[in-house]
gemmi code that builds the backbone of each chain (N, CA, C; Angstrom):
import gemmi

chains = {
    "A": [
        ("UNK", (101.695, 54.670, 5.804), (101.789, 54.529, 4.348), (100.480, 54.998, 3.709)),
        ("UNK", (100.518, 55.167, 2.347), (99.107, 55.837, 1.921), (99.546, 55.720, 0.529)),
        ("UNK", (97.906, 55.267, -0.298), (98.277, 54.810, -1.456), (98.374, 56.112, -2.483)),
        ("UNK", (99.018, 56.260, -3.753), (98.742, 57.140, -4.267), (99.170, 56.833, -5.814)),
        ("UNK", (98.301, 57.635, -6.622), (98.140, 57.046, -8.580), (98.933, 57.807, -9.023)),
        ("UNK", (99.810, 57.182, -9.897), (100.543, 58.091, -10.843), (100.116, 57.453, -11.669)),
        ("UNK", (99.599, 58.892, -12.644), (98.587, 58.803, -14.347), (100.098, 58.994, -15.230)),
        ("UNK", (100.142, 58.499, -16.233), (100.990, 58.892, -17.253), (99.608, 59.368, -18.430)),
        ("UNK", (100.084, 60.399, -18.730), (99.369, 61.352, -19.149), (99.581, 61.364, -21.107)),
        ("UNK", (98.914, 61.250, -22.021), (99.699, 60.876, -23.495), (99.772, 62.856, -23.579)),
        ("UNK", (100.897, 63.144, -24.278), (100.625, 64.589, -24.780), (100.973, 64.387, -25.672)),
        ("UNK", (99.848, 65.391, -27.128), (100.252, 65.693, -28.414), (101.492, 66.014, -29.165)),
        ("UNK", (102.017, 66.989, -27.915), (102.916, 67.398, -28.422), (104.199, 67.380, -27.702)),
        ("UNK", (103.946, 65.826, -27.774), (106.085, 65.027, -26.969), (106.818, 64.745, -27.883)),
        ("UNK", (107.778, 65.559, -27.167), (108.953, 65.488, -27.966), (109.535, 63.964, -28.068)),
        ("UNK", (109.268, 63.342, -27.397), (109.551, 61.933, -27.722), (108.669, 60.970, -28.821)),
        ("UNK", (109.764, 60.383, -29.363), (109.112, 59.603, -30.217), (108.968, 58.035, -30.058)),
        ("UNK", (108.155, 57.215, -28.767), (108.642, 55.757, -28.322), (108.589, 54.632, -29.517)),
        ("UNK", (107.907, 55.213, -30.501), (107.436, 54.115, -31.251), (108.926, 53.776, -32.260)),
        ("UNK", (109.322, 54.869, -32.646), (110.784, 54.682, -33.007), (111.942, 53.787, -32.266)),
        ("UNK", (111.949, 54.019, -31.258), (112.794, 52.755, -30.468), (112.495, 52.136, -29.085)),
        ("UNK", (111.281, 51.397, -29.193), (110.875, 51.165, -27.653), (111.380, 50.560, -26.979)),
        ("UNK", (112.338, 49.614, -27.494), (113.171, 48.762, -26.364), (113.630, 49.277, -25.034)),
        ("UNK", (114.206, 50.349, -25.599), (114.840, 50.954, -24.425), (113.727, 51.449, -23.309)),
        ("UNK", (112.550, 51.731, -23.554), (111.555, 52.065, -22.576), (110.885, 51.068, -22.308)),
        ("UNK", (110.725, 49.931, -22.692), (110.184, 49.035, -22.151), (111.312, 47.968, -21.158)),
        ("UNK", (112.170, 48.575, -21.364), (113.462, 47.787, -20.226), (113.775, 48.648, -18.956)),
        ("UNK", (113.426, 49.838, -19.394), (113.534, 51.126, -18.250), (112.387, 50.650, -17.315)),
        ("UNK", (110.922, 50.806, -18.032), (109.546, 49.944, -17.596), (109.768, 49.313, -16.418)),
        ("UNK", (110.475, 48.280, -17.054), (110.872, 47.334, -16.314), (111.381, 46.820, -15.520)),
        ("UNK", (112.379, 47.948, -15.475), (113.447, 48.229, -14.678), (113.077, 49.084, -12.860)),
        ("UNK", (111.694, 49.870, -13.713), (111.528, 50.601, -12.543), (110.571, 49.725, -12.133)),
        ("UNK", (109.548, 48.795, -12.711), (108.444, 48.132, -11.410), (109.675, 47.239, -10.793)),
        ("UNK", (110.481, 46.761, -11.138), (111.432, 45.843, -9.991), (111.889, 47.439, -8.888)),
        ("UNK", (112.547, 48.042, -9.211), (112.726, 49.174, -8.275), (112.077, 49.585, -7.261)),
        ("UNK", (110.512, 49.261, -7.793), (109.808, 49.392, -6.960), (109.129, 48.785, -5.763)),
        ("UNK", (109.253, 47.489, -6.388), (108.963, 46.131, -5.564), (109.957, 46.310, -4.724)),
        ("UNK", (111.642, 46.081, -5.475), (112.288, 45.907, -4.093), (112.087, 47.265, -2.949)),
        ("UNK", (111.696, 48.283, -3.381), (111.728, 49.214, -2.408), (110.515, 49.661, -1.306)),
        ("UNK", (109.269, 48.078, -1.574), (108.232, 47.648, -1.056), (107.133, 48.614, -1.230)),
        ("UNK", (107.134, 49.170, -2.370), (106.001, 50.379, -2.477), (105.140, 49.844, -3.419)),
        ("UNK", (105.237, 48.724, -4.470), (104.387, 48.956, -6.113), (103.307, 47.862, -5.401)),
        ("UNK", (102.382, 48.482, -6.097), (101.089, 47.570, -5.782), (100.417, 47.626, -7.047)),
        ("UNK", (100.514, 48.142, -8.124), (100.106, 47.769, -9.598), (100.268, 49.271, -10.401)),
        ("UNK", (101.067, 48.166, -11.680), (101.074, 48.727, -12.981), (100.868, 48.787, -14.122)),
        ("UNK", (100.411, 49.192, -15.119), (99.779, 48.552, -16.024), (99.450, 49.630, -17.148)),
        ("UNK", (99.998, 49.436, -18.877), (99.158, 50.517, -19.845), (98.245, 50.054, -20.413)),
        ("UNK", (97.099, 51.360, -20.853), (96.377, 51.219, -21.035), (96.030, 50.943, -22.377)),
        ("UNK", (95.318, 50.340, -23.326), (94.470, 50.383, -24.296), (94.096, 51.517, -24.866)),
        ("UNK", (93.822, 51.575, -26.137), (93.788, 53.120, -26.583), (92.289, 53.493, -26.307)),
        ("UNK", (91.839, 54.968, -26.673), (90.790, 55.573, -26.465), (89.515, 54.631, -27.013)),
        ("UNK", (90.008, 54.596, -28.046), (88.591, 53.982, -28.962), (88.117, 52.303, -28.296)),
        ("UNK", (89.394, 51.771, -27.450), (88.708, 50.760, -26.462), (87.859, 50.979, -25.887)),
        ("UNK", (87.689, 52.206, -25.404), (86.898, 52.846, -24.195), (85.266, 52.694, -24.642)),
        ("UNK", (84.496, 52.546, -22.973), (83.569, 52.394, -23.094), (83.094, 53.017, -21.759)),
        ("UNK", (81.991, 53.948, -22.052), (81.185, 54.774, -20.894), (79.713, 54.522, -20.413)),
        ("UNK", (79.408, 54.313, -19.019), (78.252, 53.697, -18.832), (77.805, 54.801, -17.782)),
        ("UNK", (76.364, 55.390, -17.587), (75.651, 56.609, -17.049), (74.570, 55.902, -16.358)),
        ("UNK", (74.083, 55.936, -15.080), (73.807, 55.570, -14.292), (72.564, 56.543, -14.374)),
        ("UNK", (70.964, 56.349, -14.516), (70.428, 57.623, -14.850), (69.206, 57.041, -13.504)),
        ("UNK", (68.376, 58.375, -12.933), (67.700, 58.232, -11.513), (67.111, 57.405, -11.781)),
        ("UNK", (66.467, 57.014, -13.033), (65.163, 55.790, -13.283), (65.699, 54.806, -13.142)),
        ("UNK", (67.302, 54.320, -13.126), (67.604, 52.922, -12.503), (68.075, 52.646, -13.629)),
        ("UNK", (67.903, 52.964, -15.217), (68.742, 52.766, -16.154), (70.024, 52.610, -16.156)),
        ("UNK", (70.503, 51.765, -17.347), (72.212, 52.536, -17.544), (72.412, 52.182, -18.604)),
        ("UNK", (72.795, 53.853, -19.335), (73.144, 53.714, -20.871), (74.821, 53.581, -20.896)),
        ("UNK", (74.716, 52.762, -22.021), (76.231, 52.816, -22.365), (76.415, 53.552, -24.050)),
        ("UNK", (77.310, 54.091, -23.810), (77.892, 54.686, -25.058), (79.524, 54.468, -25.648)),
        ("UNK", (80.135, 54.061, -26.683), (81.227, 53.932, -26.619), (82.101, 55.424, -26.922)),
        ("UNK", (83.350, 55.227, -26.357), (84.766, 56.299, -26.299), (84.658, 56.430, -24.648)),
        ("UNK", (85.579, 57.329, -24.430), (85.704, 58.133, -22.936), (85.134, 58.882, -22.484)),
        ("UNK", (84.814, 58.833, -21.343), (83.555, 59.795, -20.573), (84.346, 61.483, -20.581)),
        ("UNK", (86.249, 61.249, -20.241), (86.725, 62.684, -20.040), (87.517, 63.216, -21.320)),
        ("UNK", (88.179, 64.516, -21.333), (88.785, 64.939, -22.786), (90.212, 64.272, -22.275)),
        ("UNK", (90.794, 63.893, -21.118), (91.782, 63.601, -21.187), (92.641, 62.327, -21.705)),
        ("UNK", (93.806, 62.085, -21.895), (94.330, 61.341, -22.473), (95.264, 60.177, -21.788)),
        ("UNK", (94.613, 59.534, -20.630), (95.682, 59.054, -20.051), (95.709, 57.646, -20.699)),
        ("UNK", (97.381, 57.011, -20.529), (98.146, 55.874, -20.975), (98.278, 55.114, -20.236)),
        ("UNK", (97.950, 55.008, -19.212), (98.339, 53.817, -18.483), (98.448, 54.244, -16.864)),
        ("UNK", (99.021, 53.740, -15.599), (99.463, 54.072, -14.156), (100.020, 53.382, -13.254)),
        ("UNK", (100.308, 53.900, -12.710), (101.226, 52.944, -11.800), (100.310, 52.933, -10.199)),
        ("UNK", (99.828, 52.282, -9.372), (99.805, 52.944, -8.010), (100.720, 52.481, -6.912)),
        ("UNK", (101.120, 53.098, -6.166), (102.148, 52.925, -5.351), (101.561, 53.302, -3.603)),
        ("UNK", (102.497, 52.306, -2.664), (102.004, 52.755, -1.641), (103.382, 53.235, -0.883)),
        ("UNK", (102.990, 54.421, -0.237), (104.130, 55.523, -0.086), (103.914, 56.001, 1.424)),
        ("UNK", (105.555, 56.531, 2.224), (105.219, 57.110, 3.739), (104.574, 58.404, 3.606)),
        ("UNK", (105.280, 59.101, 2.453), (104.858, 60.255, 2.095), (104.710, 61.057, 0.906)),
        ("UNK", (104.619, 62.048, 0.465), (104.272, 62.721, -0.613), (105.758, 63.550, -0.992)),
        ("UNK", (106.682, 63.770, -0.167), (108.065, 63.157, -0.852), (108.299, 62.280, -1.666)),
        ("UNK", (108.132, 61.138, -1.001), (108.556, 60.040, -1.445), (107.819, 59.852, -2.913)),
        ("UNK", (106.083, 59.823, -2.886), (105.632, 59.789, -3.624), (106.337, 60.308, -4.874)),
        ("UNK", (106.378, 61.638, -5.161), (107.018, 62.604, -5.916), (108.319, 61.939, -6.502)),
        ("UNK", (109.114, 61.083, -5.855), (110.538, 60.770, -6.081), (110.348, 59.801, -6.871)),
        ("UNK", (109.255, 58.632, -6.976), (108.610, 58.153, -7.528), (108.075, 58.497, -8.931)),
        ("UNK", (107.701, 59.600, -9.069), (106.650, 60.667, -9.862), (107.568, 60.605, -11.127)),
        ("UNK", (109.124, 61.375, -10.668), (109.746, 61.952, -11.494), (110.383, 60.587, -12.178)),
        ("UNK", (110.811, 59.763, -11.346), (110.995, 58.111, -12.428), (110.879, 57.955, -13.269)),
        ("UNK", (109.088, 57.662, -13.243), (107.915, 57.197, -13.803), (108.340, 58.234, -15.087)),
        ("UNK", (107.998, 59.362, -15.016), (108.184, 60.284, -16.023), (109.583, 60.271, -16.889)),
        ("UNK", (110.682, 60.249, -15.984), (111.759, 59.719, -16.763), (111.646, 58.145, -17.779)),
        ("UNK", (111.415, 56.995, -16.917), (111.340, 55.777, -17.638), (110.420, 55.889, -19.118)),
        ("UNK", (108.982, 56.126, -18.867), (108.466, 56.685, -19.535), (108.248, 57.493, -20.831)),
        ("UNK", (108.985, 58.529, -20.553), (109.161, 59.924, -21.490), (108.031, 60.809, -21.341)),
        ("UNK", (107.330, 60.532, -20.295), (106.191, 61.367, -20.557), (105.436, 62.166, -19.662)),
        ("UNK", (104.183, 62.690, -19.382), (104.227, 63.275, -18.166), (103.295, 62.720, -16.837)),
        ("UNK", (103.420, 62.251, -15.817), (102.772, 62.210, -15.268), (102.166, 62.731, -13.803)),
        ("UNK", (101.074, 62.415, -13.888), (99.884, 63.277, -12.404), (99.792, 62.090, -10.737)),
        ("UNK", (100.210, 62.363, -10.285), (100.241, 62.230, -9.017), (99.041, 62.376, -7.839)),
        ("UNK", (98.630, 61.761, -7.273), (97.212, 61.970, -6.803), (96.995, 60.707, -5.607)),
        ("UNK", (96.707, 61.574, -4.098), (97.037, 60.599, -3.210), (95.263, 59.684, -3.170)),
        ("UNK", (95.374, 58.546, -2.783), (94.218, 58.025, -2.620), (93.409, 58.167, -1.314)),
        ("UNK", (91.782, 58.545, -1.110), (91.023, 58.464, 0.256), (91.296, 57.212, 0.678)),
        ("UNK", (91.116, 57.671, 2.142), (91.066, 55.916, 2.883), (89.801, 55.230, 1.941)),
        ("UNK", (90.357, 53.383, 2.328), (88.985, 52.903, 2.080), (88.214, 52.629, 1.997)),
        ("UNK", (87.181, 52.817, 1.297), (85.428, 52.915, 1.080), (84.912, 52.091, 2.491)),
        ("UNK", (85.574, 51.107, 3.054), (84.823, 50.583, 3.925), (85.477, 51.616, 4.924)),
        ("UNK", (85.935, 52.414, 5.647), (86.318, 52.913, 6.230), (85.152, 54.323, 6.605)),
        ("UNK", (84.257, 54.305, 5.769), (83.109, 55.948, 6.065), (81.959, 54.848, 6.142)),
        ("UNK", (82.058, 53.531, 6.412), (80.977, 53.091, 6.733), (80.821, 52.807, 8.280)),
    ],
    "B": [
        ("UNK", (92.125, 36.016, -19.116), (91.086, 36.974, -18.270), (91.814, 38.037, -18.827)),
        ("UNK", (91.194, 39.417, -18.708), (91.951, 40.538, -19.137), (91.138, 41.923, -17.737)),
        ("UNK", (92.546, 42.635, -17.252), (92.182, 43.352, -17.097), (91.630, 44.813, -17.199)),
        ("UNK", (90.493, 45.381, -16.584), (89.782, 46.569, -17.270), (89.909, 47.553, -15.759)),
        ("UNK", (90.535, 49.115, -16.743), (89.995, 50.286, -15.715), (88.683, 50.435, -15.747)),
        ("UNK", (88.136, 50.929, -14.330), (86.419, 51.741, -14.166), (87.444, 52.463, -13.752)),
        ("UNK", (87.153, 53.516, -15.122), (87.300, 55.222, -13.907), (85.915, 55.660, -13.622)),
        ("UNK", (85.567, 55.903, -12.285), (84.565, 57.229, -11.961), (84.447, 58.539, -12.053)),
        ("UNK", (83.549, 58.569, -12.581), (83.828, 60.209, -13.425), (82.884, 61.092, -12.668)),
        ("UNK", (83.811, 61.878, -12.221), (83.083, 63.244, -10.895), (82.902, 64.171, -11.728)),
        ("UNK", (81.672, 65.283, -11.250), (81.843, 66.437, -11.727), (81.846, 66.992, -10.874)),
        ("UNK", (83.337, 67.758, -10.819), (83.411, 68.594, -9.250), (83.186, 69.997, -9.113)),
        ("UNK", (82.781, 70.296, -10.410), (82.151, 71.797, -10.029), (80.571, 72.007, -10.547)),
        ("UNK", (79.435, 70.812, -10.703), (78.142, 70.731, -10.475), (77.668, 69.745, -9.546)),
        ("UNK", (78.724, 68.362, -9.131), (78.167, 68.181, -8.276), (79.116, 67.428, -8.155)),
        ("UNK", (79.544, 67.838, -6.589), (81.040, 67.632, -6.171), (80.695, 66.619, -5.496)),
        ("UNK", (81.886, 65.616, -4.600), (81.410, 64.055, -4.460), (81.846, 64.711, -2.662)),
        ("UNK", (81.333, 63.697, -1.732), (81.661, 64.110, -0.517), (80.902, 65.513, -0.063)),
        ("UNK", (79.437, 65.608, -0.343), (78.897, 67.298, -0.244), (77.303, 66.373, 0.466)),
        ("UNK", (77.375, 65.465, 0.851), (75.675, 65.417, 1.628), (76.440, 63.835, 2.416)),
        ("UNK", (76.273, 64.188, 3.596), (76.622, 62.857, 4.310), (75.319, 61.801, 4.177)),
        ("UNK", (74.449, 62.073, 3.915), (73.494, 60.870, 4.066), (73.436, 60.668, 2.431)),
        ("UNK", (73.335, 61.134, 1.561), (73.236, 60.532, -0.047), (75.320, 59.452, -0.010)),
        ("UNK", (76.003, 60.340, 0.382), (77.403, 59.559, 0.761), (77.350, 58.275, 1.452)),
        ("UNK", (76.944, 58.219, 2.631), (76.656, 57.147, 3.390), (76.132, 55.836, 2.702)),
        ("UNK", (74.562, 56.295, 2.022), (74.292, 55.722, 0.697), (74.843, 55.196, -0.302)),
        ("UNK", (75.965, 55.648, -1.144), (76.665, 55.259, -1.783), (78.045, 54.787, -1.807)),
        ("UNK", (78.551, 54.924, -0.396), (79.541, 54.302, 0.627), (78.492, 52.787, 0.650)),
        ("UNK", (77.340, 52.743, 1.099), (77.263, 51.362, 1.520), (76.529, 50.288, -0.047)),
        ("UNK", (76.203, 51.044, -1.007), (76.214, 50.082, -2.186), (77.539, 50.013, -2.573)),
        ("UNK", (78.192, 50.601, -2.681), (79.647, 50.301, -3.553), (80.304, 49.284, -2.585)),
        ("UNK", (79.934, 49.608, -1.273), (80.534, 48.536, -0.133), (80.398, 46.745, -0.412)),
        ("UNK", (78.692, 47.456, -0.483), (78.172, 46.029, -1.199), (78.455, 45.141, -2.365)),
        ("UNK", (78.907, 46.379, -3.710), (79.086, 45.574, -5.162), (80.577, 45.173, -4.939)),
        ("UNK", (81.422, 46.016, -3.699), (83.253, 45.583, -3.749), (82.807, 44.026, -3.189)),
        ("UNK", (81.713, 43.698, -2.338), (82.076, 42.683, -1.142), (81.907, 41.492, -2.266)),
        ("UNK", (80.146, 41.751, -2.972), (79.754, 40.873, -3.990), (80.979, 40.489, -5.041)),
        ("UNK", (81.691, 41.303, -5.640), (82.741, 40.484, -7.065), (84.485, 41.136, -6.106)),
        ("UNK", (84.697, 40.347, -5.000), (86.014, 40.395, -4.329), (86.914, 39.912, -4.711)),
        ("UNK", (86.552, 38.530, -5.723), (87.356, 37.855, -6.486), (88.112, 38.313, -7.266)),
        ("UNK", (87.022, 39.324, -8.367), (87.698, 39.787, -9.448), (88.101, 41.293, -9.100)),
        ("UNK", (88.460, 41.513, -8.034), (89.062, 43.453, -7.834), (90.325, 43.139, -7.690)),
        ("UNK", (91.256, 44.087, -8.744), (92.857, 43.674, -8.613), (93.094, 44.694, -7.432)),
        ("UNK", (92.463, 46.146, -7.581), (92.546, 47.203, -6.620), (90.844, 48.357, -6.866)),
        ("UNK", (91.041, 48.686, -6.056), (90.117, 49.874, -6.018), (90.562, 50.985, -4.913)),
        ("UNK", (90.277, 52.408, -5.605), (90.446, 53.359, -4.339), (89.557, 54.742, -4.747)),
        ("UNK", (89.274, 55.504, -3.775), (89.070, 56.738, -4.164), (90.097, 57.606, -3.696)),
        ("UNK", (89.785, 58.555, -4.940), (90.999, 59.892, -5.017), (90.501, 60.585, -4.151)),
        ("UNK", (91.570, 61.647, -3.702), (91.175, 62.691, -3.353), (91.032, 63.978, -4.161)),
        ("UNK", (90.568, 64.645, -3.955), (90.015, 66.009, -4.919), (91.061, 66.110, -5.953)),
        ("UNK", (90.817, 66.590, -7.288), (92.023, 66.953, -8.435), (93.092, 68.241, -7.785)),
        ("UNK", (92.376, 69.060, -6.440), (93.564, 69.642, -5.989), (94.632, 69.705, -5.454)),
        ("UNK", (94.616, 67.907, -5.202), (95.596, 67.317, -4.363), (97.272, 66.934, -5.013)),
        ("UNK", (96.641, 67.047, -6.909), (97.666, 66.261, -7.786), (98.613, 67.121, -7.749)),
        ("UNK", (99.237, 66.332, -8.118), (100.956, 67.046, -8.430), (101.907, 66.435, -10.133)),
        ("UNK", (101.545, 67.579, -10.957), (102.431, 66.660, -12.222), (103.549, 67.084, -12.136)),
        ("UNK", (104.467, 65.945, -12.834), (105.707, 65.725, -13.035), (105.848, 65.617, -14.355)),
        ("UNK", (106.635, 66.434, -15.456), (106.536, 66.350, -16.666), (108.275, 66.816, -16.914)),
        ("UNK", (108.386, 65.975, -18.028), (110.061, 66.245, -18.445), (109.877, 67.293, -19.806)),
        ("UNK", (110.748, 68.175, -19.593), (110.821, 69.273, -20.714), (112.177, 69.307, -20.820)),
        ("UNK", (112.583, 69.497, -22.179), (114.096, 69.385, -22.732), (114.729, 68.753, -21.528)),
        ("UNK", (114.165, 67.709, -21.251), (115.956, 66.713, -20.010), (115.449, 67.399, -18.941)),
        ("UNK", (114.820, 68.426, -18.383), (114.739, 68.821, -17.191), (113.238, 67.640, -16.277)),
        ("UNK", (113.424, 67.709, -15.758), (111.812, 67.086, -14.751), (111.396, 67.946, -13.895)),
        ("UNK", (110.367, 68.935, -14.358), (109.637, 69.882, -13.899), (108.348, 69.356, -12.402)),
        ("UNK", (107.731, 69.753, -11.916), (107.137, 69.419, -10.843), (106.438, 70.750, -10.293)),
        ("UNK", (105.035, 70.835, -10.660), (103.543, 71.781, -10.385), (102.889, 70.895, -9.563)),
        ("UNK", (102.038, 72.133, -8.906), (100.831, 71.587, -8.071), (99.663, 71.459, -9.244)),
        ("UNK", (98.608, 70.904, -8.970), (97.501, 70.692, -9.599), (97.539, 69.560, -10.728)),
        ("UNK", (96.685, 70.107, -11.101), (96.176, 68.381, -11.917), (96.822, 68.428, -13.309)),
        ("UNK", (96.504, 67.458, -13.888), (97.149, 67.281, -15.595), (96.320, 68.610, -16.473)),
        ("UNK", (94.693, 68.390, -16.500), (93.806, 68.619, -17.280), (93.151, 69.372, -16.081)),
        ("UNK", (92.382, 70.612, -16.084), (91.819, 70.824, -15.535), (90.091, 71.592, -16.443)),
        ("UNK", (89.461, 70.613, -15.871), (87.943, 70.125, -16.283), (87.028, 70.005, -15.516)),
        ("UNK", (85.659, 70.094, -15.599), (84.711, 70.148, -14.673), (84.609, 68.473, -14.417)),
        ("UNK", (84.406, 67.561, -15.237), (84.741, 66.083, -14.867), (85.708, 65.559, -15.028)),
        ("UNK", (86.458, 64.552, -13.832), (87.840, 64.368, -13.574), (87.362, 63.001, -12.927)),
        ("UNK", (88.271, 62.546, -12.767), (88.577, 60.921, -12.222), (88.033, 60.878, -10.601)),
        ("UNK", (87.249, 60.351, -9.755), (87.558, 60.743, -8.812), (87.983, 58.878, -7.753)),
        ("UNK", (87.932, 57.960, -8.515), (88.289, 56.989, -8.055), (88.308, 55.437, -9.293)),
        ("UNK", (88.745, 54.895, -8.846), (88.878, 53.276, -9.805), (89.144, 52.501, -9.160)),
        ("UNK", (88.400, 51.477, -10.108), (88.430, 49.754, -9.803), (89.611, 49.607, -10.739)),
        ("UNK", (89.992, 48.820, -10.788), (91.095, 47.595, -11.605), (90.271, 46.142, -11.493)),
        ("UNK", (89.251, 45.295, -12.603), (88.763, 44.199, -12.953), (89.353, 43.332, -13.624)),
        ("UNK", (89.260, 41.914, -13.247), (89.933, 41.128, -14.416), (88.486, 40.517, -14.368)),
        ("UNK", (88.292, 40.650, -15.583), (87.077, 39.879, -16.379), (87.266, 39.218, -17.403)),
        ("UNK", (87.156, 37.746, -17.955), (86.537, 37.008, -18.900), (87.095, 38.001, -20.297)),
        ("UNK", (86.182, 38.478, -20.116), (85.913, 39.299, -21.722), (84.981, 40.868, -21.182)),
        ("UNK", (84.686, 41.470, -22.491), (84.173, 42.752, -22.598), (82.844, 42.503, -21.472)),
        ("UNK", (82.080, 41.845, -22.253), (80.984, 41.370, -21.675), (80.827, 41.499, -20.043)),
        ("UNK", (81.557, 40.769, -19.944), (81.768, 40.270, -18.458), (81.955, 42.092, -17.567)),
        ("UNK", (82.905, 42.308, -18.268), (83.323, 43.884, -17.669), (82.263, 44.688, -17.769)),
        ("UNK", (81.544, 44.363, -19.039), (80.300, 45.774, -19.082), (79.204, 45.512, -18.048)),
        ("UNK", (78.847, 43.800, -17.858), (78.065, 43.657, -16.697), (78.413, 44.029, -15.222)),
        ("UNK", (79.950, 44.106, -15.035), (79.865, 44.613, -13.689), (80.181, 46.222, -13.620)),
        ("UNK", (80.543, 46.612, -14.626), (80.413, 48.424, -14.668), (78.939, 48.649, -15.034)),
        ("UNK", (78.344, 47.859, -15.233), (76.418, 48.341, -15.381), (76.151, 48.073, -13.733)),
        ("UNK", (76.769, 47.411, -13.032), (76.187, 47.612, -11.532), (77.319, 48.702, -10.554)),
        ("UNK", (78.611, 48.880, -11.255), (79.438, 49.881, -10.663), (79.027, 51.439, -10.882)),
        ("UNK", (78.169, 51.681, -12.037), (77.779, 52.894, -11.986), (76.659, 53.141, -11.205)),
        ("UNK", (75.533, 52.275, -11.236), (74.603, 52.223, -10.050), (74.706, 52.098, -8.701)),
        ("UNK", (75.924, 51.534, -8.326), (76.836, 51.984, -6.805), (76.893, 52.929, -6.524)),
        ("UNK", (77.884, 53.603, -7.377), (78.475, 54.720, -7.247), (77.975, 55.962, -7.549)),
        ("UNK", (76.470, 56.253, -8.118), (76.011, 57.124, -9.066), (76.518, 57.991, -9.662)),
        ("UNK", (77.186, 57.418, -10.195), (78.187, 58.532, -11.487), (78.579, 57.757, -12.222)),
        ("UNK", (78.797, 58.503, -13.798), (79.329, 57.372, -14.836), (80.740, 56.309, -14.245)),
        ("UNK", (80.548, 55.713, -15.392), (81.773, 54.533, -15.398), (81.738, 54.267, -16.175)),
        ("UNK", (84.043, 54.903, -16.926), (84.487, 54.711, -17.998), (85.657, 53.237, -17.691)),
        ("UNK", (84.793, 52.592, -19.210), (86.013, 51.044, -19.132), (86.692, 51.102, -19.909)),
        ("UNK", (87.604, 50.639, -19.684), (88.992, 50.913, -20.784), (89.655, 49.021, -20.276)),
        ("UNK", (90.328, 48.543, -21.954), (91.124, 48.053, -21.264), (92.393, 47.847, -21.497)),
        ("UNK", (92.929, 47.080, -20.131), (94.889, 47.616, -20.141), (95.620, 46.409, -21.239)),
        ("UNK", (96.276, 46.989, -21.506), (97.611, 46.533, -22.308), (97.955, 44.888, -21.710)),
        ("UNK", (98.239, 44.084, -22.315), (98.839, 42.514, -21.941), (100.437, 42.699, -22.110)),
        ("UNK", (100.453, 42.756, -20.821), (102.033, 42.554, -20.551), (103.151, 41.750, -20.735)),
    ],
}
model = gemmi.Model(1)
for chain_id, residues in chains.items():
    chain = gemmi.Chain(chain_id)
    for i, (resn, *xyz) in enumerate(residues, 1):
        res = gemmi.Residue()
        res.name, res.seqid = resn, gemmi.SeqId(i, " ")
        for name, pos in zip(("N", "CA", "C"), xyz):
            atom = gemmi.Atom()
            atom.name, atom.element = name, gemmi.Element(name[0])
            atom.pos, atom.b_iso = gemmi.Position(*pos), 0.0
            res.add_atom(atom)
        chain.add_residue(res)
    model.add_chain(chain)
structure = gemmi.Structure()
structure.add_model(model)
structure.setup_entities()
């Protein structure tokens, strides 16, 4: 098994409009973390807070760390799911769900073993 | 308690992560250290593998399309995250002020939606 992130991604220009009728996507939502559980893969899901929550902290050689508020990247992500998967099939089958339940698009991205693992 | 993303923010085309085994090793064993120190409060943590690994999935008119590569492609990209439940802001900014010094690279906090 091997863990891997699906980003739901916000785009400018979706043709969907959730704010107009969210029920139905928040029952789909819902619908798919049970899907997922029973199918023993979800290990967390969760959306995110908007941009202007955001807060960026820089780690500088003198041992400092500045913080600045917004997002460190230009991108726009909403929220993710991570899932633990046999394969990158599977993953993917997953992928397209997410994006269906959703309406929106999302990035797929397997995870390195972990951190205690290169020690 | 509320939970907060740390994304780690790589720059993989000035200074790519996984490129000096002994500065790695290094920062393999503080981050080792700050996961062991606040174990309580980690819902998950992982590192990614390179942005060449992604695969988007995006729906266009009813269809569900499926590319290699990443969403955004940028010189800084995600290259791993914590998931924190902290107290409050506070609480989160104090342990992303020792998660960026782990990890030496920024750390963006965001936080998630109450379910």
């Amino acid at each position: 098994m091997a863990l891997y992130l699906i980003a739901a991604q916000d785009r400018e220009d979706s043709p969907f409009n959730l704010l107009a009728d969210p029920a139905p996507v928040w029952e789909e939502l819902t619908a798919l973390d049970e899907a997922m559980r029973a199918a023993g893969v979800f290990v967390f899901s969760r959306g995110l807070q908007g941009p202007d929550a955001t807060v960026t902290f820089r780690a500088q050689p003198s041992g400092e760390v500045v913080r600045s508020a917004g997002p460190c990247t230009p991108g726009a992500l909403a929220g993710m799911w991570i899932i633990d998967c046999a394969s990158q099939d599977q993953a993917e089958q997953w992928a397209r769900r997410c994006a269906t339940a959703h309406r929106c698009d999302v990035e797929l991205r397997p995870f390195q073993p972990h951190v205690s693992t290169y020690l | 308690m509320t939970q907060y993303l740390f994304s780690v923010i790589h720059d993989y085309v000035n200074n790519p992560p996984i490129a000096d085994p002994v500065k790695d090793a290094d920062m393999f064993a503080r981050v080792g250290a700050f996961n062991e120190s606040i174990k309580d409060k980690i819902v998950f943590m992982g590192g990614l593998h390179s942005p060449d690994s992604a695969t988007l999935v995006a729906e266009h008119d009813g269809e569900v399309l499926v590319t290699d590569g990443p969403y955004a492609q940028t010189n800084t990209m995600v290259g791993g995250l914590w998931v924190i439940e902290a107290a409050d802001l506070s609480e989160a900014i104090d342990l992303a002020k020792r998660a960026t010094v782990a990890c030496g690279v920024p750390v963006e906090v965001r936080p998630f939606q109450r379910v």
